[in-house]
C-alpha positions as CSV (number, residue, x, y, z in Angstrom):
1,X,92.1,83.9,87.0
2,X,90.7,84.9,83.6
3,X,92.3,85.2,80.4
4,X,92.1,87.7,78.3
5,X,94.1,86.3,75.2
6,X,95.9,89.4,75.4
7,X,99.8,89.4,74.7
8,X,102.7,92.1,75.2
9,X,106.7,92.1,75.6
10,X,108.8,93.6,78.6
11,X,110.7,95.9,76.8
12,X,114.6,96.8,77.6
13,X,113.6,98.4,81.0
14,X,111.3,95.9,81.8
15,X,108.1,97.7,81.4
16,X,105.1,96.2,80.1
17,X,102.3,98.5,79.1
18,X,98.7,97.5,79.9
19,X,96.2,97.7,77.4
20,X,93.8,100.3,77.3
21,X,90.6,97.7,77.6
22,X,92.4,96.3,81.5
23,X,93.0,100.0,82.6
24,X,89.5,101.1,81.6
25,X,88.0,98.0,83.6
26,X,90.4,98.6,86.5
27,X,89.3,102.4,86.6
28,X,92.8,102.4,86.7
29,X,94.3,106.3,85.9
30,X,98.0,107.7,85.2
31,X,99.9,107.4,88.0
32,X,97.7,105.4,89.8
33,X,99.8,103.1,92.2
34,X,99.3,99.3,91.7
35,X,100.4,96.5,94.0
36,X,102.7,93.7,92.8
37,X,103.1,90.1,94.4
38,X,103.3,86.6,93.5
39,X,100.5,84.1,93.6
40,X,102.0,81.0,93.2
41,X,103.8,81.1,89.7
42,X,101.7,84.3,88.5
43,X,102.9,88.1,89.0
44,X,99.4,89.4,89.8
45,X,98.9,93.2,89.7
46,X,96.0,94.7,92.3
47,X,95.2,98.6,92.3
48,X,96.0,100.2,95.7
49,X,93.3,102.1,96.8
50,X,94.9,104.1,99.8
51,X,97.9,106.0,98.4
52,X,99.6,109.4,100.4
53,X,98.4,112.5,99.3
54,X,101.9,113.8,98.4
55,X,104.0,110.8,97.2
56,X,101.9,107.8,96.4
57,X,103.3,106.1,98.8
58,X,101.2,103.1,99.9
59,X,102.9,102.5,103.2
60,X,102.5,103.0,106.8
61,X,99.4,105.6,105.9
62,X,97.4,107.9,108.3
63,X,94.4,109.4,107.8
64,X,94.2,113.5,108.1
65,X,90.8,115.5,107.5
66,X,89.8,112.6,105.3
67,X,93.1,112.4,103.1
68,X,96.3,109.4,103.4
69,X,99.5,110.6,104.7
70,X,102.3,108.1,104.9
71,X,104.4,108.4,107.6
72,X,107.9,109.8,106.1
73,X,105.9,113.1,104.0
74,X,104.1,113.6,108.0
75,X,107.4,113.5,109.2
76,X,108.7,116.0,106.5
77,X,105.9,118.3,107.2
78,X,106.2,118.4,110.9
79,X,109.7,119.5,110.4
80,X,109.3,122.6,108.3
């Protein structure tokens, strides 16, 4: 892992807010979803690429005409 010497505090709703430079390098946009696991003693943050069309969901996707679905908004359309 590389270090970037950059700093920041979890605030009262434990947020931390990643700086502009990471985000830029990541291509990583508003509301982009990002995975979060452990690796070892580290909290690693990974950019999700597949995410549902409708909710961002990152779960139990299926591909329609080229777009992600996750299985609970397929479920929601096929009802209505």
């Amino acid at each position: 892992m590389k270090s970037t010497g950059i700093v920041r505090r979890i605030d009262e709703l434990g947020r931390v807010v990643l700086p502009i430079e990471l985000r830029r390098t990541m291509n990583l946009e508003v509301r982009d979803p990002v995975e979060i696991f452990m690796e070892g003693d580290s909290i690693v943050l990974r950019k999700v690429e597949s995410a549902c069309l409708f909710c961002g969901g990152i779960r139990q996707l299926t591909e329609f005409r080229g777009k992600q679905i996750c299985s609970d908004c397929l479920r929601q359309l096929k009802e209505k």
